[in-house]
Rosetta silent file (secondary structure, phi, psi, omega in degrees, C-alpha in Angstrom):
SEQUENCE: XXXXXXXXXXXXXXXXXXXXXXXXXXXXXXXXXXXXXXXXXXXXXXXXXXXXXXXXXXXXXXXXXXXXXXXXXXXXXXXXX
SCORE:     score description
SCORE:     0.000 S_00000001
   1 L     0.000  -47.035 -177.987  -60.738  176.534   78.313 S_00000001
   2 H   -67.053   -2.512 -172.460  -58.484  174.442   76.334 S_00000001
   3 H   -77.699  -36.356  169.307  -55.591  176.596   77.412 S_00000001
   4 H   -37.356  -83.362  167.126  -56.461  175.966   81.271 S_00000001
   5 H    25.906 -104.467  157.848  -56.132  172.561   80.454 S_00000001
   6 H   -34.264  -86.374 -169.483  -53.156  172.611   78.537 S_00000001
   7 H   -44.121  -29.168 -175.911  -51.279  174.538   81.641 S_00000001
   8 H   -84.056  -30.523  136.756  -52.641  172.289   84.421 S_00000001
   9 H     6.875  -79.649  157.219  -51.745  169.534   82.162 S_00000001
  10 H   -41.790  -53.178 -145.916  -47.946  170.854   82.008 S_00000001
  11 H   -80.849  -42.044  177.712  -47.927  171.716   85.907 S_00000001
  12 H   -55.449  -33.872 -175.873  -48.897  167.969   86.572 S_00000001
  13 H   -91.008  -47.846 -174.899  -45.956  166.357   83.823 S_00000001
  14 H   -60.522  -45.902  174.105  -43.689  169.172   85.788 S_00000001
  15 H  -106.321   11.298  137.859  -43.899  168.278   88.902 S_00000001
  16 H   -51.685  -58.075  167.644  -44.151  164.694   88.427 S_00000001
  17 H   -45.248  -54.979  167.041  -41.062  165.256   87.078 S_00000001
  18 L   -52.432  -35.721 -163.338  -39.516  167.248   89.911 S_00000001
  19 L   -88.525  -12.622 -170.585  -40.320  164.333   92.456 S_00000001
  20 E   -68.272  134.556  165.423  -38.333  161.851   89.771 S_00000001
  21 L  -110.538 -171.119  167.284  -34.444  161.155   91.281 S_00000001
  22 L   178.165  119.456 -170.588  -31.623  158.868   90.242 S_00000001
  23 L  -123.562 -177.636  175.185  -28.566  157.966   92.869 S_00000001
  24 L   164.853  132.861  154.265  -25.873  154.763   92.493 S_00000001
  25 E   172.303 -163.933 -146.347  -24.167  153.454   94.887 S_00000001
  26 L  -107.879  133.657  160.244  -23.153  150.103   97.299 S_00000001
  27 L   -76.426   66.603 -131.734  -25.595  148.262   98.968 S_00000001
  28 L   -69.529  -34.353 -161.016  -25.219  148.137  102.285 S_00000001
  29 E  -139.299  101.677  161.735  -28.663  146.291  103.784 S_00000001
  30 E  -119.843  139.388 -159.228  -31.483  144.301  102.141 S_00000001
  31 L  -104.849   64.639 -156.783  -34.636  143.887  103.855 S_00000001
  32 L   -43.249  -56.669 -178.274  -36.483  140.946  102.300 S_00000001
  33 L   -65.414  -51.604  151.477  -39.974  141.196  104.319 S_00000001
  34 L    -8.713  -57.440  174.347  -39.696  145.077  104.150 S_00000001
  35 L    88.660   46.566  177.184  -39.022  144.477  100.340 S_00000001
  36 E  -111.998  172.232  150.079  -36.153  147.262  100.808 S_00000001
  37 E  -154.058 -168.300 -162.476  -32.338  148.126  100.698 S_00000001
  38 E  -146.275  109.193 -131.374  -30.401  150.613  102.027 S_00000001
  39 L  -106.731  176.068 -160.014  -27.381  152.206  100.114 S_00000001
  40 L   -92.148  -14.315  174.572  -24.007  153.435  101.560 S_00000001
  41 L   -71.836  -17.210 -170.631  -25.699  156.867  101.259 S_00000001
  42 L    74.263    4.861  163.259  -27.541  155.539  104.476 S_00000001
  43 L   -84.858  123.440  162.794  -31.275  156.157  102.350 S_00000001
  44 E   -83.836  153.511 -176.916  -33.588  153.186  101.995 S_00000001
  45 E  -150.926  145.022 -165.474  -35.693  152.266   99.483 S_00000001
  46 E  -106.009  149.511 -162.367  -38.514  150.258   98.485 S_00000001
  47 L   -99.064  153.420 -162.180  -38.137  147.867   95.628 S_00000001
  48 L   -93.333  173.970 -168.690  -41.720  147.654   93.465 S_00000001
  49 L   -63.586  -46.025  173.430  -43.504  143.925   93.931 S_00000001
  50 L   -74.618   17.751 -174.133  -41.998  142.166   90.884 S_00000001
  51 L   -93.353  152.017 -169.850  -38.814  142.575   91.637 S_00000001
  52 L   -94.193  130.421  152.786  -36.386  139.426   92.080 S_00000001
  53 L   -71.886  -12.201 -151.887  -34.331  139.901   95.502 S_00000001
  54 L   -82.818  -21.078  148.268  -32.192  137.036   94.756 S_00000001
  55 L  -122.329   46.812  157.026  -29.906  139.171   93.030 S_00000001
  56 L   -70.624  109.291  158.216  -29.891  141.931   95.786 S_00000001
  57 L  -155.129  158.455  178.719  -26.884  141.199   98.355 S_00000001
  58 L   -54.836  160.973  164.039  -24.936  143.455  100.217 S_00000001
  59 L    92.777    0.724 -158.882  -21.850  144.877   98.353 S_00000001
  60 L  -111.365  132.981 -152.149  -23.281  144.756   94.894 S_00000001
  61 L   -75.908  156.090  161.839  -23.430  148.641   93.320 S_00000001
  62 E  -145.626  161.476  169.654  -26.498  149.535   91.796 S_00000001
  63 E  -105.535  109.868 -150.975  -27.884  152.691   89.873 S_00000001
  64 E  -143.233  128.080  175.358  -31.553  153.152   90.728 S_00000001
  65 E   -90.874  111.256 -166.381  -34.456  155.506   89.662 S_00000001
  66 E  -128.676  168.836  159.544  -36.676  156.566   92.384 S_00000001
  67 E  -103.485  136.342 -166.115  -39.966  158.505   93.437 S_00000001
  68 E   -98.396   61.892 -166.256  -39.501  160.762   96.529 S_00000001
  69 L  -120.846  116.221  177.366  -43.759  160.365   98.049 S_00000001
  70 L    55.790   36.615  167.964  -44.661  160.931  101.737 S_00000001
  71 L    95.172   17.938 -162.277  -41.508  160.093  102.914 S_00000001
  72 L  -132.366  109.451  155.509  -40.965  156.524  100.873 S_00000001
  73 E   -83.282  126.595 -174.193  -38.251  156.310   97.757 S_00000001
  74 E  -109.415  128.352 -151.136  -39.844  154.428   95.910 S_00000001
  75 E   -77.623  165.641  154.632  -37.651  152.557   93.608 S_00000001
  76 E  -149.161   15.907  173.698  -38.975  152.436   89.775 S_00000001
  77 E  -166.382  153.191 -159.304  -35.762  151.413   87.526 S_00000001
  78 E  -144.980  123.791  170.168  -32.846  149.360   88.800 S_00000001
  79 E  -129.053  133.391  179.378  -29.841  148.980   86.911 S_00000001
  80 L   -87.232  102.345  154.325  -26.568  146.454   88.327 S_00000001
  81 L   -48.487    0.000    0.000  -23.547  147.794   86.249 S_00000001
């Protein structure tokens, strides 16, 4: 039993893992009521609740860690070089 477990266990941390991304690039569009932006790649993405827009404007590069679920990247680490 504990081996069952163990393996569903794995298969769950694996493909969590599988859905994790990570892109960078120029910001072309932010979408304040949305709470999105939309990168030079032409993908959008939604920014989590806490996040401060104020220093989100077009033009400014960012590297960003998303989740790919039901059709929503969802951002979940944001870094401004």
């Amino acid at each position: 039993m504990r081996t069952i477990v163990a393996a569903a266990g794995a298969l769950a941390f694996m493909t969590a893992a599988a859905l994790a991304a990570d892109t960078e690039g120029e910001i072309k569009q932010v979408d304040i009521e949305k709470m999105t932006i939309t990168l030079d790649n032409g993908k959008t993405y939604r920014l989590p609740s806490e996040m401060d827009m104020s220093v989100l404007s077009e033009g400014v590069v960012v590297i960003i860690a998303y989740d790919s679920r039901d059709g929503v990247n969802q951002i979940t680490d944001m870094l401004i070089p």
